[in-house]
C-alpha positions in Angstrom: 0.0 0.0 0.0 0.9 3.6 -1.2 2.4 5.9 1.6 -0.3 8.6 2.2 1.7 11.8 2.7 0.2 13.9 5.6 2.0 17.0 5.2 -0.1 17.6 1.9 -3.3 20.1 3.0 -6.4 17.9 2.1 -10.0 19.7 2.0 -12.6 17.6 3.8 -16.4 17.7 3.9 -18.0 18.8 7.3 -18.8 15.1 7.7 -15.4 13.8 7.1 -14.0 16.6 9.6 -16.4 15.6 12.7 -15.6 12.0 12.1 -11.5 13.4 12.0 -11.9 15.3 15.8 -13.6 11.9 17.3 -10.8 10.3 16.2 -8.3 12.4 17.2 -10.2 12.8 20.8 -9.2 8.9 20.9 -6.1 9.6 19.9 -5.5 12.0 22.7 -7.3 9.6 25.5 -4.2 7.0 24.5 -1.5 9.8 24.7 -1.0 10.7 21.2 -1.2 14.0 20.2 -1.6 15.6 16.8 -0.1 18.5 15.2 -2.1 19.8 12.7 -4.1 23.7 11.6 -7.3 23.6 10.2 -8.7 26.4 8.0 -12.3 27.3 8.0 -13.2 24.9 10.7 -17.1 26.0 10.3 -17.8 26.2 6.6 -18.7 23.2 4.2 -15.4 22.3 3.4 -13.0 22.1 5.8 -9.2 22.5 4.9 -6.7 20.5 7.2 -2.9 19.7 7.3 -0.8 17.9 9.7 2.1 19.7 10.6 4.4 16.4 11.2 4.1 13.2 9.2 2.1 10.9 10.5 1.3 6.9 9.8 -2.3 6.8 9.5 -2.7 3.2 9.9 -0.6 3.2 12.3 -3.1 5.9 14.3 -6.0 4.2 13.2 -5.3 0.5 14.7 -4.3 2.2 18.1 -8.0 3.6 18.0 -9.0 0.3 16.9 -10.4 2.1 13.1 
């Protein structure tokens, strides 16, 4: 499987961006957290980019996603 590069800013729908925060609120409940700015937090489409690389899957399995 293709490396997914996290540093790249990625535009997500409102949906996609509420799931994002519950899983980064895991995240943070098992000690990891994430660096990363968010632009237009309240509009349709939300713009987000990690500020440090990050393994997804990695992430996601810890969260058990």
């Amino acid at each position: 499987m293709a490396k997914i590069n996290t540093l790249e800013k990625v535009t997500l729908t409102q949906s996609e961006y509420q799931d994002m925060l519950l899983s980064v609120a895991k995240l943070k409940k098992v000690g990891v957290a994430l660096d990363y700015t968010v632009s237009k937090p309240n509009q349709k489409r939300v713009g987000v980019k990690f500020n440090q690389e990050y393994d997804l899957e990695k992430l996601a399995k810890l969260i058990g996603e």
